[in-house]
N, C-alpha and C positions, 0 to 999 in steps of 0.2 A: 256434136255430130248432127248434121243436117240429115232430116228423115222425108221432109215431104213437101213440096210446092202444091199449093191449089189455086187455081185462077177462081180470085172472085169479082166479078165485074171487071174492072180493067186494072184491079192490083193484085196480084200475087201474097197469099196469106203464107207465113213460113211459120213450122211446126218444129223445135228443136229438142232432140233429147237431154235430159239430165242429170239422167241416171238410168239403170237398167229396167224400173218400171215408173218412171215418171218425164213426163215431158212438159214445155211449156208452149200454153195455149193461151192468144189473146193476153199478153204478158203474165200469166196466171199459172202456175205451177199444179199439174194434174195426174193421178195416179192414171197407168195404162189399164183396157181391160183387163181383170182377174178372176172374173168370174160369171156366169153369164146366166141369165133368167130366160126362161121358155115361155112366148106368147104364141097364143093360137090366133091367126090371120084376123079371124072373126072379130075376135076382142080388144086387138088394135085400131079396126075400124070403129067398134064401139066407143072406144077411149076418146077417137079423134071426134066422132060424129058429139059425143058428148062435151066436148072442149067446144065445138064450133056452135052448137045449143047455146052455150051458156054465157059466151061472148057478148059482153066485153069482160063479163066477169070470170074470175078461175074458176075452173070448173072443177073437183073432186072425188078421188073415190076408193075405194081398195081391193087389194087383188088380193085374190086366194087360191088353193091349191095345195100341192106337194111340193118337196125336194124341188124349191126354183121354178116350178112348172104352174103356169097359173091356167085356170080350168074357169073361172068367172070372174064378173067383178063385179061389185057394188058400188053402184050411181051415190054418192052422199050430198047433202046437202052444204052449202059454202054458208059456214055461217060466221065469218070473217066479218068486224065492222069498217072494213076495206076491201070488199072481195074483188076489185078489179085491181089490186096487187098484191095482195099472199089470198091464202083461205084457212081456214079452221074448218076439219071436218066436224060435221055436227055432232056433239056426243050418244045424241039418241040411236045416230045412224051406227055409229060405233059401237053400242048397245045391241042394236038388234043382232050385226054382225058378228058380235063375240056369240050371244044367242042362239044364233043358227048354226054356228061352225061347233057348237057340243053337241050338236046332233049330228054333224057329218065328219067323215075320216079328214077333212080338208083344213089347211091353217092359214093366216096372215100372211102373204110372202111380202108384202108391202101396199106402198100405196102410191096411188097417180094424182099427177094436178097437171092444171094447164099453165103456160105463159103466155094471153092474145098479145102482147105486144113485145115479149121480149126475146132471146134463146131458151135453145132446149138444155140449157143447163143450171144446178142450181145457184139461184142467186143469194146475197147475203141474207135476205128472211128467213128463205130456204134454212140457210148452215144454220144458224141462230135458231128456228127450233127445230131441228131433226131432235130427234128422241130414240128412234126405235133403230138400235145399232142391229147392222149387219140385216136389214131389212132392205129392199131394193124400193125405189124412188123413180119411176116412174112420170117425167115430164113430157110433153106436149107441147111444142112451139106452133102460134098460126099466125105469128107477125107478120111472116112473108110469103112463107108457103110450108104446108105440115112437115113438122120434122119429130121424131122422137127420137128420144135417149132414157137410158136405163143408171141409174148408179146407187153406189151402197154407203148409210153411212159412216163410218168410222168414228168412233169418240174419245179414245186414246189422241187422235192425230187431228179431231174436230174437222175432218172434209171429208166429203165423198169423194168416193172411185168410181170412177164409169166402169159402166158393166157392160156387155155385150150383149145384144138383145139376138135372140134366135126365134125368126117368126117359122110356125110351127103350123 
């Protein structure tokens, strides 16, 4: 079932279903939205101003909050020994973060990184160490021009599902 033409530059990208929540994208087989994560305007700029900072390398960090609903984030440090293609958050930053949130009603909802030079989806580094299932994943593209995308990862089926981001 053909679902969607997009003019990009002067070719037509086609988007085809293949099933009732999966489509394929960029030859790549993709779960549709299922479930969608609450950003507050603020903290999307945040995220972007901190990707465009830290260019050319990924920039990372973790969002926290309730129920999907993210209320801040935390800047971490890339301490990747290639951080201009994946990142490692720093463990200390992770540390202090676990830290503070036994003081507050607030928990992990996930975490962001950037991609300067590639899409906002995740790529095979990405799949390879996600860890933290049913956690949202949060990327940042500034290859071309700012793009964000939201997804969750699954480790029964080892891929993310894009998630629906609702700016708040």
């Amino acid at each position: 079932i053909l679902v969607e033409f997009t003019k990009i530059g002067e070719e037509l990208e086609t988007v085809f279903m293949s099933g009732p929540s999966e489509f394929i994208y960029e030859g790549e087989i993709w779960q549709q939205p299922a479930t969608m994560i609450e950003i507050r305007r603020r903290i999307i700029n945040n995220i972007k101003n901190h990707a465009l900072k830290d260019a050319p390398k990924e920039a990372c960090g973790i969002l926290v909050g309730k129920n999907s609903k993210v209320e801040e984030i935390y800047e971490c440090k890339n301490s990747s020994e290639s951080p201009e293609t994946n990142y490692v958050i720093a463990p200390s930053d992770l540390l202090t973060t676990l830290e503070d949130l036994e003081k507050e009603s607030n928990d992990i909802i996930g975490f962001y990184h950037s991609h300067p030079t590639g899409p906002d989806k995740p790529s095979s580094i990405d799949i390879d160490r996600a860890t933290w299932e049913d956690h949202s994943y949060v990327i940042v593209s500034i290859s071309d021009k700012l793009s964000i995308s939201s997804w969750k990862f699954q480790r029964e089926t080892n891929k993310f599902a894009r998630e629906e981001i609702k700016i708040i």
